[in-house]
DRENKOLSE-550847 format. One record per residue (C-alpha): x, y, z. Coordinates in steps of 0.1 Angstrom, whole numbers, plus 5000, padded with zeros to 4 digits. Each point is the difference from the previous one (the first is absolute). Layout:
! residues N
XYZ
...
! end
This chain:
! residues 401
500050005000
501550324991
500850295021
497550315001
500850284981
501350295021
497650314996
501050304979
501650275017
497450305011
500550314977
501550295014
498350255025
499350314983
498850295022
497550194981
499350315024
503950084993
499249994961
497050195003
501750255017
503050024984
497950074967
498050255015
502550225015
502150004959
496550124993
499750265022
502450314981
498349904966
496450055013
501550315020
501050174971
497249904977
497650115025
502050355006
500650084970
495949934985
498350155027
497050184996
500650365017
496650055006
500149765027
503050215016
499050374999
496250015024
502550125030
503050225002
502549765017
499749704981
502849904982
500049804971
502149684993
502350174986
500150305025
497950284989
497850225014
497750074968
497950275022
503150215007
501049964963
496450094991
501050325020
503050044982
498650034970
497550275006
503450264993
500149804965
497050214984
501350345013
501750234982
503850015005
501650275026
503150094996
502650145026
503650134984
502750115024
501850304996
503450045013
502750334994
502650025021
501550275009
502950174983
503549985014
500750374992
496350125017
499650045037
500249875025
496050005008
499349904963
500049565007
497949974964
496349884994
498549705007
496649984989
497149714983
497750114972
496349815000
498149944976
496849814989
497150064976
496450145012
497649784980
496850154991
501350344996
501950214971
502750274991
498150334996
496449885015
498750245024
502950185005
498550365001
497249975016
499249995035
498949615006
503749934986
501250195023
498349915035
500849564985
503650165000
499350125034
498549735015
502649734987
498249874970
499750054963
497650024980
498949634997
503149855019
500949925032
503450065010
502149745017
502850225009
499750125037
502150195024
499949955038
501950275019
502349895028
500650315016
501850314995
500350224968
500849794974
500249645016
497649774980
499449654988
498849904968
497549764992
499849804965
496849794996
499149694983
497549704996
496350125020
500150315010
497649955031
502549755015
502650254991
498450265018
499249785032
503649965005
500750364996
497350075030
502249775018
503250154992
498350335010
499049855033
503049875006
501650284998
497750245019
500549815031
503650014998
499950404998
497949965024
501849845025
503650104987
499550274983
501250104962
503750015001
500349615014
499049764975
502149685001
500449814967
499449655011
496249875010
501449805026
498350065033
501950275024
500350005035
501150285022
503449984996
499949964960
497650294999
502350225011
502949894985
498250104966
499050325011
503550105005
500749864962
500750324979
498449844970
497549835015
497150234986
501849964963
497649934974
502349714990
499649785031
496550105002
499249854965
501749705010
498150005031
496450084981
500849674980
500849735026
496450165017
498349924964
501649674996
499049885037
496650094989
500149824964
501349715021
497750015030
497249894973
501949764984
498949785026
496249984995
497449975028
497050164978
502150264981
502250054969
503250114994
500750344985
499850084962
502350235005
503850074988
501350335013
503150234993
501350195029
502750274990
502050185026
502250274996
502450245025
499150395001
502550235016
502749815008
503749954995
499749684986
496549954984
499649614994
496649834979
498449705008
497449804978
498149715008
497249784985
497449815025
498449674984
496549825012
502249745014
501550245027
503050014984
502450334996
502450064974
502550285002
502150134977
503550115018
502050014970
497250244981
502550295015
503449914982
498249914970
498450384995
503150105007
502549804972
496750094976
498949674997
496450064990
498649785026
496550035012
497149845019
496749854987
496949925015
496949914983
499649814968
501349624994
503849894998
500050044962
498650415003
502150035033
503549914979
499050164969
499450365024
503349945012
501749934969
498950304983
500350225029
503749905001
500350084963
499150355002
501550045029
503349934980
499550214976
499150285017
503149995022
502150334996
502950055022
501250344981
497550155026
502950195022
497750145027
498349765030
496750234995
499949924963
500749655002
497549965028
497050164978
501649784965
499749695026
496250045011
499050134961
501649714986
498249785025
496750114994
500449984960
500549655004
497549945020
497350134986
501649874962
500049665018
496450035010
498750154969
501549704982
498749755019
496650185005
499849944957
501549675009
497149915018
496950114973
501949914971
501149605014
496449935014
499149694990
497950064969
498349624995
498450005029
495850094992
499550145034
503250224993
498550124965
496850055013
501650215029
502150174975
497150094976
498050155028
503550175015
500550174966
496550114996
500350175036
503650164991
498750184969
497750135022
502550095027
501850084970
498150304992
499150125030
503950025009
500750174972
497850245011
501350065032
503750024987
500749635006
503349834983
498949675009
503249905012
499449825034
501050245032
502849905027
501050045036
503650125003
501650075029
503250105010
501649915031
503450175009
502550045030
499750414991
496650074994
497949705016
496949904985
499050184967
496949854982
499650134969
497150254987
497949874965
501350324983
503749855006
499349654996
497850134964
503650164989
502549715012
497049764979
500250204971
503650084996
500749615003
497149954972
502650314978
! end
């Protein structure tokens, strides 16, 4: 009788959980980055602080681009120095020219008459709202100037907070001690300011005005039933009466976050051209810059011998280009509309139909049709000069020449 056969040997032991969870965690960056990179951002943009997968915050973009569809604003520094043969007391001019375009109104419309007059008055023209301000600091000539951008009623909600802001501090320091950090002071850093000489400069006050705006922008960044600012804002600071007059620009952002520009100085001053933009997208933001730069080149003339004359050459220059730059791109913008688009033609249509028209009846009131600007000059000499429609007609139509 023959042996039994021995049984076959038992297969090997295979642990399944280890498989299953080896392939799921090889799986998990490829369905990571599928899944972040196809989401649908309306699930990610009901509240203010929820990111995205691929960290966003789509409402503070949203906010963002609110300064997209405003008109650009330009501010060009200004910087003369001094003569080494002048005196002592003569240090050169340091100075920014602003400029931005006032839709809805026109070279030459209502000029004469008295309604012109009291909109000049009263900060507006004729169909535009101006979104240059100027908040006094104290003293003579101290001021800070405000550039704004994106909606203007969030704009000017955080210019009643700037104001409040600083009327408390005047109250409770006085005019002469403002520091230029917004750090919280204590008894002991309070005074230490107020013994700063140039602690009431407009400079460190500017600086000062944006951090404010920015803790603002960023305070509703974090949601909690309201929005973040639309709002970008150009704050532009410059020294009056002192030995060595210094200029400080910044830009604020819906984010919260401040940019300053601390280089803006020694660029006037070697006759680079530079300048800051607010309003418009990227592509309108480097095309103002571009051309600003260009004609700030070629304007450049160093045969002027005298620190007065080059000082006045300097600021004319500046506004040529930027009302040339704005002109352009104002024609930019009506004559690269979109024509394809049937709600764009109908628009168009009845636009035209409306402008001969407004045509006619600005003709009869002396109209050029040539859109109007807000120009205003800001230097360490003569402070805050905004300038009158007469002027800004004749600095429009010698640029048109």
């Amino acid at each position: 009788m023959s042996a039994p056969l021995a049984p076959p040997p038992p297969p090997p032991r295979r642990c399944p959980m280890s498989v299953a969870m080896l392939t799921i965690m090889m799986s998990i960056p490829i369905m990571v980055q599928s899944y972040s990179s196809n989401y649908n951002a309306y699930n990610y943009d009901m509240t203010t602080p929820m990111f995205t997968p691929d960290g966003r915050l789509l409402q503070v973009e949203y906010a963002g681009l609110s300064s997209d569809y405003s008109t650009p604003l330009l501010a060009i520094p200004v910087m003369i120095s001094g003569n080494d043969d002048d005196d002592d007391d003569d240090c050169g001019v340091v100075g920014v020219v602003m400029a931005s375009l006032l839709p809805g109104d026109k070279i030459g419309a209502n000029d004469g008459n008295e309604q012109g007059q009291q909109q000049e008055r009263g900060g507006g023209g004729g169909g535009g709202q101006r979104r240059i301000i100027e908040i006094p600091i104290g003293g003579a000539k101290n001021s800070v100037v405000l550039g704004l951008s994106g909606v203007l009623a969030d704009n000017m909600a955080l210019v009643r907070g700037v104001r409040r802001h600083l009327e408390g501090w005047h109250r409770s320091y006085g005019y002469t001690t403002i520091p230029s950090s917004s750090t919280r002071l204590t008894a002991s850093s309070s005074s230490s300011s107020s013994s700063s000489s140039n602690a009431s400069s407009s400079s460190r006050v500017a600086k000062r005005i944006s951090n404010v705006i920015g803790d603002a922008c960023q305070s509703h960044s974090f949601g909690g039933g309201i929005r973040p600012y639309g709002a970008t804002i150009l704050v532009c600071g410059v020294d009056c009466n002192q030995s060595t007059p210094r200029m400080s620009i910044c830009t604020t952002h819906p984010s919260g976050s401040v940019v300053s520009y601390p280089n803006i100085m020694s660029s006037a001053a070697a006759g680079g051209g530079g300048c800051v933009v607010i309003g418009g997208n990227d592509k309108v933001q480097s095309r103002v810059k571009t051309r600003v730069k260009d004609l700030l080149l070629q304007s450049n003339n160093p045969d002027k011998q005298n620190n007065e004359e080059r000082s006045n050459e300097a600021i004319q220059s500046a506004l040529r280009a930027a009302v040339l730059t704005l002109l352009e791109e104002h024609h930019h913008h009506h004559h690269h509309a979109n024509p394809n688009n049937p709600l764009r033609q109908q628009q168009q249509k009845q636009k035209n139909n409306g402008n001969n028209d407004r045509d006619a009846k600005d003709k009869d009131n002396g109209s050029s049709g040539l859109p109007m600007f807000d120009l205003v000059v800001f230097t360490s000499r003569g402070g805050v000069y905004r300038l009158s429609r007469k002027e800004v007609t004749r600095v429009v139509k010698q640029c048109e020449t």
